[in-house]
Every structure is written in C-alpha cells, then in structure tokens.
Gaussian input, Z-matrix of N, CA and C with variables (Angstrom, degrees):
# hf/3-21g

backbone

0 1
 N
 C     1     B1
 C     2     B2     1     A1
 N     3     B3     2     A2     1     D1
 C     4     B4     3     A3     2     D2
 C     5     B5     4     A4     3     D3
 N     6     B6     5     A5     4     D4
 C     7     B7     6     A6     5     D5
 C     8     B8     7     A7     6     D6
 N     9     B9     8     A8     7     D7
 C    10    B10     9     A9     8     D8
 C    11    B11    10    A10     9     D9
 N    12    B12    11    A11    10    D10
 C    13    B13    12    A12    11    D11
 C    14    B14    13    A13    12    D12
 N    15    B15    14    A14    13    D13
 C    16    B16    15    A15    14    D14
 C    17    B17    16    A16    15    D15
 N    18    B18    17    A17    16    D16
 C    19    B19    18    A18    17    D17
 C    20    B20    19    A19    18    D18
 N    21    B21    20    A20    19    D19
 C    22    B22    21    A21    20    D20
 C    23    B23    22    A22    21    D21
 N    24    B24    23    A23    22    D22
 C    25    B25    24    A24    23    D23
 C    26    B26    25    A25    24    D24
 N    27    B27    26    A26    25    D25
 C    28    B28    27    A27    26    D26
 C    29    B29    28    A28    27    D27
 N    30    B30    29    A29    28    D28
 C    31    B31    30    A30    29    D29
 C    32    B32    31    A31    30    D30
 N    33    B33    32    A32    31    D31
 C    34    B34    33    A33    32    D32
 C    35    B35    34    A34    33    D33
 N    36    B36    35    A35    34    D34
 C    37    B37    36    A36    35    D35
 C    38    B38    37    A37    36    D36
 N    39    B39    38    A38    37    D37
 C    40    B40    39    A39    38    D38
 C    41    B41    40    A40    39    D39
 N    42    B42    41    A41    40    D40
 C    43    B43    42    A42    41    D41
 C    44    B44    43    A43    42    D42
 N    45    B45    44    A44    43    D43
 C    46    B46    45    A45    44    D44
 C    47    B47    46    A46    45    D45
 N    48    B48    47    A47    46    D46
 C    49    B49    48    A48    47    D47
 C    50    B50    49    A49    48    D48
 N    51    B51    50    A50    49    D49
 C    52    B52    51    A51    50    D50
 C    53    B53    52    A52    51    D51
 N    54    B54    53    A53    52    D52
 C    55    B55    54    A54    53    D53
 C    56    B56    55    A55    54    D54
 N    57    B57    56    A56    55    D55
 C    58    B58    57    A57    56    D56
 C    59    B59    58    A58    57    D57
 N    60    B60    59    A59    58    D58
 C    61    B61    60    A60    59    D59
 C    62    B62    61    A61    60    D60
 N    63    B63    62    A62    61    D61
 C    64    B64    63    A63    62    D62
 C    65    B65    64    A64    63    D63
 N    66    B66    65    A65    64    D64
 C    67    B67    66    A66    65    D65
 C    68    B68    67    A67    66    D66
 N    69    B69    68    A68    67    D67
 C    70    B70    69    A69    68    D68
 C    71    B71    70    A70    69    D69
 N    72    B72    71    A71    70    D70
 C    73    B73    72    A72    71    D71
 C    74    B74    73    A73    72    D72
 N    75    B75    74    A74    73    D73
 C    76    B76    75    A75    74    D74
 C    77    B77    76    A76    75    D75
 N    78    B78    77    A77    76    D76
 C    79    B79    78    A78    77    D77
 C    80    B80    79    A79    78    D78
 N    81    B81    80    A80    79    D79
 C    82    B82    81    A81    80    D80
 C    83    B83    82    A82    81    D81
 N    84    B84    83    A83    82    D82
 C    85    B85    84    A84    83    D83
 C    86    B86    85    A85    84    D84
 N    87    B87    86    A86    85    D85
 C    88    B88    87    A87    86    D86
 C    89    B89    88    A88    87    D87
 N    90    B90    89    A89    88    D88
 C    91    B91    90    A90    89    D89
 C    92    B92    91    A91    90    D90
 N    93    B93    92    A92    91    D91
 C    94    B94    93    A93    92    D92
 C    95    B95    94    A94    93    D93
 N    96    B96    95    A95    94    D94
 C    97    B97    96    A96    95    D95
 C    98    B98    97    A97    96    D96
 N    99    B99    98    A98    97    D97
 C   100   B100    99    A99    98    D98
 C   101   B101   100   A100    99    D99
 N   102   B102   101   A101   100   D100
 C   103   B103   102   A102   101   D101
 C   104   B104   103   A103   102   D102
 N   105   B105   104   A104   103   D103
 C   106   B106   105   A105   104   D104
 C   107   B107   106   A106   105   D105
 N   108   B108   107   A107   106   D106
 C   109   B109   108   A108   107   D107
 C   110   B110   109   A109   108   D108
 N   111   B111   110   A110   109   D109
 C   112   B112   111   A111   110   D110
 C   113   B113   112   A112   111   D111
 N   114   B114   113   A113   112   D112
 C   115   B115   114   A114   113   D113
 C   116   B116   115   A115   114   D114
 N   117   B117   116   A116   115   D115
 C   118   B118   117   A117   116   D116
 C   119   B119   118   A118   117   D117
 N   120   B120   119   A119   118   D118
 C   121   B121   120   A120   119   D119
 C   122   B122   121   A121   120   D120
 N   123   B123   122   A122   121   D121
 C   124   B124   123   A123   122   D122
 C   125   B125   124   A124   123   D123
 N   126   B126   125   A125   124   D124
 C   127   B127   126   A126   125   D125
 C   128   B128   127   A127   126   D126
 N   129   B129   128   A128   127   D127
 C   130   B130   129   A129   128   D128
 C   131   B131   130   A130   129   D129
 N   132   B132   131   A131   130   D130
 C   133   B133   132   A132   131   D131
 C   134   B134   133   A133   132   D132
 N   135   B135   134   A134   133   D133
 C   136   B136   135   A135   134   D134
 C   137   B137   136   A136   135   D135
 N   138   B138   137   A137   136   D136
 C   139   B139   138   A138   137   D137
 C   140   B140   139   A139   138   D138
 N   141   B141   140   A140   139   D139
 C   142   B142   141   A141   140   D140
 C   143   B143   142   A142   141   D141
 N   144   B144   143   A143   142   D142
 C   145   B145   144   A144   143   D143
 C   146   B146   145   A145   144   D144
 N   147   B147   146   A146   145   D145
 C   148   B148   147   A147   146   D146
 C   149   B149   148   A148   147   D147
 N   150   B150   149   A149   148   D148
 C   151   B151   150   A150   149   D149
 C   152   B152   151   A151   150   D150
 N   153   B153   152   A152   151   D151
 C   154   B154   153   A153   152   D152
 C   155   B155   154   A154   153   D153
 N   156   B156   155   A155   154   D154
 C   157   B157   156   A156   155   D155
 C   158   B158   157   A157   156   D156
 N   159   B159   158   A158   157   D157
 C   160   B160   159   A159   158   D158
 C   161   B161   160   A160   159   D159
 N   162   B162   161   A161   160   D160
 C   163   B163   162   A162   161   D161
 C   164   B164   163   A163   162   D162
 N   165   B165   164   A164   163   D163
 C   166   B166   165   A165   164   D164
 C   167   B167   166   A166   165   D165
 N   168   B168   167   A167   166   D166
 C   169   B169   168   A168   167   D167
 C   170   B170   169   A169   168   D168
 N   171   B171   170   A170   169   D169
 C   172   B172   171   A171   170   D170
 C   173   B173   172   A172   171   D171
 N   174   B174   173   A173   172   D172
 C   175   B175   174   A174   173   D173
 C   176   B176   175   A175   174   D174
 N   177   B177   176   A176   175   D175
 C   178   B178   177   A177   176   D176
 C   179   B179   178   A178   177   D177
 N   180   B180   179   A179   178   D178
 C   181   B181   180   A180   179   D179
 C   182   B182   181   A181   180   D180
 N   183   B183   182   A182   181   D181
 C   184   B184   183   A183   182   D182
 C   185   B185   184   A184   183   D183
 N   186   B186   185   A185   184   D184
 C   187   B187   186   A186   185   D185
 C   188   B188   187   A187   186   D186
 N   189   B189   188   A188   187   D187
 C   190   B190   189   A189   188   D188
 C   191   B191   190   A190   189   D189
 N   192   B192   191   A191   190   D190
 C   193   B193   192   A192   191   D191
 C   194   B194   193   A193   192   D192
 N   195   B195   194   A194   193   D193
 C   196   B196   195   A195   194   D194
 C   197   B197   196   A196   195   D195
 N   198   B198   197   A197   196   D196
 C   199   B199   198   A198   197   D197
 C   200   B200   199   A199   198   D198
 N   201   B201   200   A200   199   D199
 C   202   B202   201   A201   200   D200
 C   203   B203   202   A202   201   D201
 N   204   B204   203   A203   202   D202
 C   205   B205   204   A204   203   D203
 C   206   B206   205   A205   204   D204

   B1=1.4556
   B2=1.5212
   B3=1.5673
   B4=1.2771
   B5=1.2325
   B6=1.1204
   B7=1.7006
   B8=1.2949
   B9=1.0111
   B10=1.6308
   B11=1.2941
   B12=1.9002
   B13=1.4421
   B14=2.1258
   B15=0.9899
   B16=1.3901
   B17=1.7832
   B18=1.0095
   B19=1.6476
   B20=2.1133
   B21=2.0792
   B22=1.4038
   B23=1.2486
   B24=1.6252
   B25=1.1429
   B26=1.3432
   B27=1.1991
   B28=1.6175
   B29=1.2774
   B30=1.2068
   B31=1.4798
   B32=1.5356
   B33=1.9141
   B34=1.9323
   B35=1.6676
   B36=1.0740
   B37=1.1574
   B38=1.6566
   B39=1.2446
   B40=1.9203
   B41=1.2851
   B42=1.4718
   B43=1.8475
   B44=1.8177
   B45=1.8786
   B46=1.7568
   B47=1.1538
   B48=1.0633
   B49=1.5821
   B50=1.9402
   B51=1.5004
   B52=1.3319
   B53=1.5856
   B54=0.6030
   B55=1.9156
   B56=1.5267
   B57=1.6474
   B58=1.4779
   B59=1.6617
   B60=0.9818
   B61=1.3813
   B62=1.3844
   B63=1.6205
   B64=1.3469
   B65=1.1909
   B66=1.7198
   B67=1.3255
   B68=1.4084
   B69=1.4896
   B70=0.7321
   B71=1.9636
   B72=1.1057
   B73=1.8095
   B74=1.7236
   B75=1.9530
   B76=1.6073
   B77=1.2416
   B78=1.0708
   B79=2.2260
   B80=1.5791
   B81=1.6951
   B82=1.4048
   B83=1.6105
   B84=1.1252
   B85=1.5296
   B86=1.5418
   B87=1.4355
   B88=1.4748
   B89=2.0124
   B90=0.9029
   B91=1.4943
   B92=1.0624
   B93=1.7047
   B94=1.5760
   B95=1.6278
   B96=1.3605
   B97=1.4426
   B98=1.8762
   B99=1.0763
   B100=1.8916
   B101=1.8003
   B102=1.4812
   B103=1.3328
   B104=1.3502
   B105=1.5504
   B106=0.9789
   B107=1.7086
   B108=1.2858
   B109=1.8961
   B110=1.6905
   B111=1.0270
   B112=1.3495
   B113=1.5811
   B114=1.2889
   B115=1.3569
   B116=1.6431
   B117=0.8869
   B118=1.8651
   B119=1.6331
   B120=1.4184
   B121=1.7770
   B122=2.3769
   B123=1.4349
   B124=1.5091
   B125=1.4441
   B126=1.1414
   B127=1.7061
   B128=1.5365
   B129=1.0162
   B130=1.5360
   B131=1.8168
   B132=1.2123
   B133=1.5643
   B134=1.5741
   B135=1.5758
   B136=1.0663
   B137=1.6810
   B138=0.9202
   B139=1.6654
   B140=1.5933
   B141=1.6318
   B142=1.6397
   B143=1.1164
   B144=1.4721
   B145=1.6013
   B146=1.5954
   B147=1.4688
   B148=1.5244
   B149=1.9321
   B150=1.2107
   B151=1.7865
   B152=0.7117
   B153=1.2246
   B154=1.4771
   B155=1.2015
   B156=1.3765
   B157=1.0862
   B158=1.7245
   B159=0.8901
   B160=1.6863
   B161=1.3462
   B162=1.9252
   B163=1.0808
   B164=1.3901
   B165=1.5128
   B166=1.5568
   B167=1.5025
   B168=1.4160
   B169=1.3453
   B170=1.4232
   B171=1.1349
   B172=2.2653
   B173=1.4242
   B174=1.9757
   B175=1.1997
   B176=1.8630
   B177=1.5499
   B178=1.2835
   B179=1.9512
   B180=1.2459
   B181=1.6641
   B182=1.4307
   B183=1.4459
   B184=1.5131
   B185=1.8383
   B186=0.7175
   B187=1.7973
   B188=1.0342
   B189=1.3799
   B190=1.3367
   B191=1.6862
   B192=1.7181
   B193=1.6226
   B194=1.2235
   B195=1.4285
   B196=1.3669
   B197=1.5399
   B198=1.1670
   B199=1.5547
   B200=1.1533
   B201=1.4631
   B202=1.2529
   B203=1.3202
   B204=1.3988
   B205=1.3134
   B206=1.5920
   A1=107.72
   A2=124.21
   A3=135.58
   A4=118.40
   A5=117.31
   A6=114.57
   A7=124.22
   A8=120.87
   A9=131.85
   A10=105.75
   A11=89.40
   A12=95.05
   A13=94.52
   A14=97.44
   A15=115.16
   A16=117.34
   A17=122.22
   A18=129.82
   A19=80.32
   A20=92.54
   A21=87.36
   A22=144.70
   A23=139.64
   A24=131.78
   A25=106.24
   A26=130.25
   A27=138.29
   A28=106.97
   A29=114.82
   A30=130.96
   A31=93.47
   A32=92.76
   A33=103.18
   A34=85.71
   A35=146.46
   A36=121.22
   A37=106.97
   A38=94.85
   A39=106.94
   A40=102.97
   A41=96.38
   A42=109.58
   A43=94.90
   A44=77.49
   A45=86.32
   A46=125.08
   A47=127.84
   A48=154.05
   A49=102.33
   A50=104.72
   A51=105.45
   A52=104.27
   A53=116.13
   A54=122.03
   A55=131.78
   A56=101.34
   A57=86.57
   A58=111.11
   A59=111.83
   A60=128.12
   A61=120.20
   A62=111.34
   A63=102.31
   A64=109.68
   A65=141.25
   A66=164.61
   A67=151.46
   A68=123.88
   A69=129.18
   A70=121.33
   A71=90.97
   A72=83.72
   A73=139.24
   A74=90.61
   A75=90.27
   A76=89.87
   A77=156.27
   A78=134.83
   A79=89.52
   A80=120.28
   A81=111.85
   A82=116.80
   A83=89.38
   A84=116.66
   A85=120.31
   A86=101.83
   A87=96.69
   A88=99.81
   A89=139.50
   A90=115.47
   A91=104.71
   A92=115.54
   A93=128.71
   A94=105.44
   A95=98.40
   A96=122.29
   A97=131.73
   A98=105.17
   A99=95.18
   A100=98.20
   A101=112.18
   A102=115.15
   A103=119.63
   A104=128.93
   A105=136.72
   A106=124.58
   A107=109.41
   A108=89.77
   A109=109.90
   A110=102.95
   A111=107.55
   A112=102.90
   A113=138.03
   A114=142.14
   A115=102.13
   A116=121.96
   A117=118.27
   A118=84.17
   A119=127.67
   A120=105.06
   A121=78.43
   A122=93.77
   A123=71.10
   A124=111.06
   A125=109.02
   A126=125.18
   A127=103.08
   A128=143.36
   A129=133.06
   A130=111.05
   A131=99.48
   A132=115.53
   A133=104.97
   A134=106.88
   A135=124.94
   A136=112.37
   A137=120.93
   A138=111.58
   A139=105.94
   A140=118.72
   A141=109.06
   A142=98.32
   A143=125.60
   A144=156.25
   A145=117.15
   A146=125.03
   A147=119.53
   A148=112.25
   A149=100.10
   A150=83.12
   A151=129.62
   A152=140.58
   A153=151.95
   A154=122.10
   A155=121.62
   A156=136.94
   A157=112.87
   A158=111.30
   A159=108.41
   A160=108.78
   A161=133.50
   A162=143.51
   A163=94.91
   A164=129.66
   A165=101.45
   A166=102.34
   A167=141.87
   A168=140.57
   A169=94.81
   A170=99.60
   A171=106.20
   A172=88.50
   A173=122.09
   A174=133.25
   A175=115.73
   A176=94.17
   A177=115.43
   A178=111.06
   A179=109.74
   A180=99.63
   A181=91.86
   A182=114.71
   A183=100.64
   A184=121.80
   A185=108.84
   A186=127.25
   A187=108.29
   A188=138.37
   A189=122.90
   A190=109.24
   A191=108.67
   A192=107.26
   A193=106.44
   A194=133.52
   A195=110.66
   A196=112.36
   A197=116.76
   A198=104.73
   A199=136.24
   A200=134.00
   A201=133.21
   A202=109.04
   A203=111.79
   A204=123.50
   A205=153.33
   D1=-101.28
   D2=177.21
   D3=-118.06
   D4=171.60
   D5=148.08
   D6=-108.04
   D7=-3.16
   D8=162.22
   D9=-99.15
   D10=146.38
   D11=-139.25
   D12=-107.81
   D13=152.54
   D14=-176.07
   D15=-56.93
   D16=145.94
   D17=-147.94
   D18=-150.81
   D19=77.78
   D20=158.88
   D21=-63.13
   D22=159.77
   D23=-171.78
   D24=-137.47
   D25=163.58
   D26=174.96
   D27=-159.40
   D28=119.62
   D29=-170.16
   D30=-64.14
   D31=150.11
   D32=176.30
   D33=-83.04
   D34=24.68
   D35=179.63
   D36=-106.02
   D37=-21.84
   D38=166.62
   D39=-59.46
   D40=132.93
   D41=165.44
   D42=-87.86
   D43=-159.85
   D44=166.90
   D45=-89.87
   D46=-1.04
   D47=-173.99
   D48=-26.13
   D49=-39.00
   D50=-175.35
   D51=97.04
   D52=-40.21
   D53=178.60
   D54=-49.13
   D55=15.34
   D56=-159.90
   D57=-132.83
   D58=171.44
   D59=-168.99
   D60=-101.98
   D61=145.11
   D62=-176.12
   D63=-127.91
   D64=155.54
   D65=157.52
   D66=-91.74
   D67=101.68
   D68=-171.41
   D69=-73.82
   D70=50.15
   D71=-174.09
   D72=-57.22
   D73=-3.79
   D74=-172.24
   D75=-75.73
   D76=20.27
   D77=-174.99
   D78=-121.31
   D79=-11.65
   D80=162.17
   D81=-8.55
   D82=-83.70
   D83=-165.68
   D84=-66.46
   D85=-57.80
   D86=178.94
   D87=-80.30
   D88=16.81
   D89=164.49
   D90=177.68
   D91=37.37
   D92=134.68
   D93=46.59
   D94=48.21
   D95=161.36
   D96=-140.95
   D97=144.54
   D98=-160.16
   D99=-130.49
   D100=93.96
   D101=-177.17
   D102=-75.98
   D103=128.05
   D104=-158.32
   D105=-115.99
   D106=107.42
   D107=-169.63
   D108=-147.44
   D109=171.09
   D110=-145.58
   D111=-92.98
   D112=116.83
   D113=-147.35
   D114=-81.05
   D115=1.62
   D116=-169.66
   D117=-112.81
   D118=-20.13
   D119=-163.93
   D120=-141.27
   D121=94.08
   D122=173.36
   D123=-127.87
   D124=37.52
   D125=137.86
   D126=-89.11
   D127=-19.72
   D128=-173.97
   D129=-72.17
   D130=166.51
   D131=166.40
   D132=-27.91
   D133=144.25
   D134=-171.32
   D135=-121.53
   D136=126.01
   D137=-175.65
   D138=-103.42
   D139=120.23
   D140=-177.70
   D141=-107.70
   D142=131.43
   D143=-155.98
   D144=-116.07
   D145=55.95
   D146=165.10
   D147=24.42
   D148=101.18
   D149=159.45
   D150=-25.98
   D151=-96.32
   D152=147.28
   D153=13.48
   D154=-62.31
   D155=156.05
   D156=-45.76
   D157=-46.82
   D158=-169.27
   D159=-83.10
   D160=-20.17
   D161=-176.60
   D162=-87.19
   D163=-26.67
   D164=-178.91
   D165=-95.81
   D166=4.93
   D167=172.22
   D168=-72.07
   D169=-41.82
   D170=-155.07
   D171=-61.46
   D172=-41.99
   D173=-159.89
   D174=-61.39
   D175=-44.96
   D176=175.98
   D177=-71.92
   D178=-34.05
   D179=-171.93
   D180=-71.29
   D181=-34.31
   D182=-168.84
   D183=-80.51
   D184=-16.32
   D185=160.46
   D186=-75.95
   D187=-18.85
   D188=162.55
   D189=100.46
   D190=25.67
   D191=-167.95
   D192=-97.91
   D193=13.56
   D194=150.66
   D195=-125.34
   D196=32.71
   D197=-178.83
   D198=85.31
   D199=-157.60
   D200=174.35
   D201=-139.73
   D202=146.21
   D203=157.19
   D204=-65.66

C-alpha cells in the first residue's frame, strides 16, 4: 500500500449503533487511494477504494442514489 500511515475517520453522522465504517482520506490526494475498514474490527482487513471511485459513491449517497434504509 503506503508508508504513510492512515489518519482514520468516522463520520458525525454515525451513531453508536456499531455499524460503521471508517476512512482514511488523507492518502486521497497524495496516492489517489481511500482505505476502508470496518470500525468494530480495526485491526481487520482493509479495503483500498480508487479516489475517484470513492468521490463518486460519496457523490451518489448524497443525491440520494441508493435510497434509504
């Protein structure tokens, strides 16, 4: 992956629910990668997500393209 090290994130929009996911967006930029991991296990597997790719998901939740839960 990198050698610079990841600067997790968790949206204020997460409750405590336990359900949620976290983001590495500072390597965005410098190496156009967006690490993805699961906030209840975050020693576990990490999923890395194309910029690009992850700016048109963010693009779509916020337009409202997949619905609600």
């Amino acid at each position: 992956m990198t050698t610079e090290t990841p600067r997790w994130y968790t949206s204020s929009y997460s409750g405590n629910g336990g359900q949620c996911v976290q983001v590495a967006t500072n390597l965005a930029t410098p190496h156009g990668i967006v690490p993805v991991r699961d906030s209840k296990n975050v020693s576990g597997p990490v999923l890395t997500v194309p910029a690009t790719a992850f700016t048109d998901f963010v693009g779509g939740v916020q337009a409202g393209g997949f619905g609600t839960v």
